[in-house]
N, C-alpha and C positions, 0 to 999 in steps of 0.2 A: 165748460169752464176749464182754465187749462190747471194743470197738477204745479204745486209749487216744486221748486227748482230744489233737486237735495245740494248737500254738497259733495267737492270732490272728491274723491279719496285720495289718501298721498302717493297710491299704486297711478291712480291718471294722471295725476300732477306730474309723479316722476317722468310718465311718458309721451308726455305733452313737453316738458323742458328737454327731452331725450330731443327730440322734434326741430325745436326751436333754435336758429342757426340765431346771431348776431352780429354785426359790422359798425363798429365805429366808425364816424365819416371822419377823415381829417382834413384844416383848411377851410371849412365852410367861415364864409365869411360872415353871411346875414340870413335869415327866413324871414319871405315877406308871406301873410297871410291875408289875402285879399278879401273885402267883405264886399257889401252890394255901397255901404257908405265911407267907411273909412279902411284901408289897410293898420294892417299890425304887424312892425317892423321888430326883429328877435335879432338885435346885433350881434355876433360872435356866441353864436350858441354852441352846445353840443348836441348832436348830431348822431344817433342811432339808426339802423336799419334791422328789423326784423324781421327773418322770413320766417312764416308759421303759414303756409299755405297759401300765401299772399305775402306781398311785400308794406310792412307797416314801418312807416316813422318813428319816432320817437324823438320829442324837439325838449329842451329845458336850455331855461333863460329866461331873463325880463324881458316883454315885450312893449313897446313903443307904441302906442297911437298915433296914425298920422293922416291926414286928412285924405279924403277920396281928391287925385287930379294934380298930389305931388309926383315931381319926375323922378323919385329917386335919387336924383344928384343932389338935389339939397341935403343937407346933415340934418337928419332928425333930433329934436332936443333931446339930450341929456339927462336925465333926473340923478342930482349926484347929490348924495346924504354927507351931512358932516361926519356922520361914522366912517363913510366910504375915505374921504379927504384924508382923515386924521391917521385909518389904518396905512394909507399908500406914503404920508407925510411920516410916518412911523419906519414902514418896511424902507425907503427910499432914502431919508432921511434928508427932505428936499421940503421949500415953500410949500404956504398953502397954495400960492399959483400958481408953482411948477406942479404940484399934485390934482389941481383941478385942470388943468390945461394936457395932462397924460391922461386921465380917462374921459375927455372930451376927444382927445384923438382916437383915446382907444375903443370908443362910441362904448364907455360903461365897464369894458373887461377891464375889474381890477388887478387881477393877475397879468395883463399884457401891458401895464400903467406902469406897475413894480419893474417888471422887466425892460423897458423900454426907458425908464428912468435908471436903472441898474448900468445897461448898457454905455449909457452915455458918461457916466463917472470912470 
């Protein structure tokens, strides 16, 4: 029977984080996670890389369901909330259609909706 797990102490913690390098990835455009039925597509995520002995990812973002046998060219839908609309129709000061038509381009990134609505005033 195995022995349960203690916990750590803040002396290994510290020297486990001493260890542990980090890299923000910058640029990444999309993370597709391929399954055996559907892909799950992470439009403009961010992007960590951790080395701790190995190199691990770190992915955060909403991700997209899309069916197994898309090519990827097609745009994946959108799921855009009336809160989403109202905060970019807000920061932008721009239509509900200009505001839903920027984070349909921006495949979701509310912050590259604002700025790409920003830009063009």
């Amino acid at each position: 029977m195995a022995s349960p797990k203690r916990p750590m102490s803040p002396r290994e913690m510290k020297r486990i984080r001493g260890q542990m390098k980090t890299e923000e990835l910058e640029g990444v455009e999309e993370v597709i996670i391929r399954l055996e039925d559907k892909d799950i597509v992470i439009p403009s995520p961010q992007v960590s890389k951790i080395f701790l002995g190995g190199e691990i990812y770190q992915v955060v973002g909403s991700g997209i369901e899309r069916e197994k046998g898309s090519t990827g060219v097609e745009v994946a839908a959108v799921d855009i909330s009336e809160d989403d609309v109202k905060l970019i129709m807000n920061q932008a000061g721009v239509s509900e259609e200009e505001a839903r038509n920027a984070i349909e381009e921006e495949k979701g990134d509310l912050a590259g909706a604002i700025m790409r609505l920003k830009s063009k005033k």
